[in-house]
N, C-alpha and C positions, 0 to 999 in steps of 0.2 A: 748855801744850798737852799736854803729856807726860802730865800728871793724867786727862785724859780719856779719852786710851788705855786707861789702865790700867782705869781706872773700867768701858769698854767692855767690855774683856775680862772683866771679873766678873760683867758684865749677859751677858754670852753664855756665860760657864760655866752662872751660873744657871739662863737658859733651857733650856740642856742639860740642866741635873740636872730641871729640870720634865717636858721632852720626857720623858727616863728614867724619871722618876716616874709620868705617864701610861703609858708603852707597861708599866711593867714590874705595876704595883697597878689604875689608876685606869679604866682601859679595861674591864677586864675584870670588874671591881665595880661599875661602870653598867651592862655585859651585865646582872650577874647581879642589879642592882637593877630596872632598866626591865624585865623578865622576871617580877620579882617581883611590880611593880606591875601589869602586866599580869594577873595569874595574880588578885590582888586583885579588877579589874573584872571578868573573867570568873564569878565566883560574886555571882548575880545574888540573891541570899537576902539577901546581908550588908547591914546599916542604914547609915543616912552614917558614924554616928559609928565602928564596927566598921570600913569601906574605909576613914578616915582613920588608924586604928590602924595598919590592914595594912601600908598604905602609908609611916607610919612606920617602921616593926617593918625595912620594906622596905631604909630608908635606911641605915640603923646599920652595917652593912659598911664602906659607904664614909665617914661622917662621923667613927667611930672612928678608920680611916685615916687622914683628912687630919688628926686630931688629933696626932695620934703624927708624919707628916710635920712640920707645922707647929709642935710642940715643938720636935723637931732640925733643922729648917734655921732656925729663931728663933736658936736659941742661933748658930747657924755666924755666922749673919750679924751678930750683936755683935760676937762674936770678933772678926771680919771688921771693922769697923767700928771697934773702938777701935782694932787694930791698925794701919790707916790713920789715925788719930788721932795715935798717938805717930808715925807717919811725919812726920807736919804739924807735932806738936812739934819735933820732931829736927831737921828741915829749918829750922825758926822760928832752933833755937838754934846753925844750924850745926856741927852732932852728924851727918849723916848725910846721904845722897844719897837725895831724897825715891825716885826710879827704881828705886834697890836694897833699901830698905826694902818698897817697895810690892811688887815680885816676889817678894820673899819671902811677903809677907802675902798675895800672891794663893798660890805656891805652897803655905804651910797649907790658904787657903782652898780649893784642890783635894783635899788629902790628907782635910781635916775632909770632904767631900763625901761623898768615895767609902766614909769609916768610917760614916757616917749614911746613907748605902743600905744598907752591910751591916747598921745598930743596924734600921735601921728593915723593910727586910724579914724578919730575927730575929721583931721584935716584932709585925707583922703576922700570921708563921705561926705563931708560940705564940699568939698572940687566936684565931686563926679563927674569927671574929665572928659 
């Protein structure tokens, strides 16, 4: 029972670092895409295939983003994952208290969090896409 807790609380960091991820890049990047796209239909001259352009051209802001997100919380969540891994080992071999192993690997998994917000809005403001 004790596993699931733990497991819970990672699902609710994560959702956290998501919320974060929205309010701090992803909000503001569909403004400034949906604006774009708009700006696209408004020049009524352009051919289908020239608005699909546009309208690509439009996306690239955000999909660069969720590249570079999507890199570094890939990686966190390996970490994250083998880590609990050897938790399950250890526990197997009676090596270790599945409870204490696991808060630790959550505590990493907070510290890696908050350095991959910092890596990733770095990365974000040197693109400015």
């Amino acid at each position: 029972m004790a596993k699931v807790g733990k497991s819970d609380r990672v699902m609710e960091e994560t959702l956290t670092v998501q919320a974060t991820l929205d309010r701090k890049f992803y909000r503001k990047l569909k403004v400034n895409m949906y604006k774009c796209v708009a700006h696209c239909h408004e020049n009524n001259a352009t051919t289908e295939k020239e608005l699909e352009k546009c309208i690509e051209t439009c996306s690239v802001p955000l999909i660069k983003t969720m590249e570079i997100v999507d890199s570094e919380t890939d990686d966190i969540q390996m970490r994250f994952l083998n880590c609990e891994e050897k938790c399950d080992k250890s526990e197997l071999n009676g090596k270790n208290n599945y409870d204490d192993c696991i808060s630790k690997c959550s505590k990493e998994f907070r510290n890696a969090i908050e350095d991959a917000i910092k890596k990733i809005t770095i990365k974000v403001e040197e693109n400015k896409f």
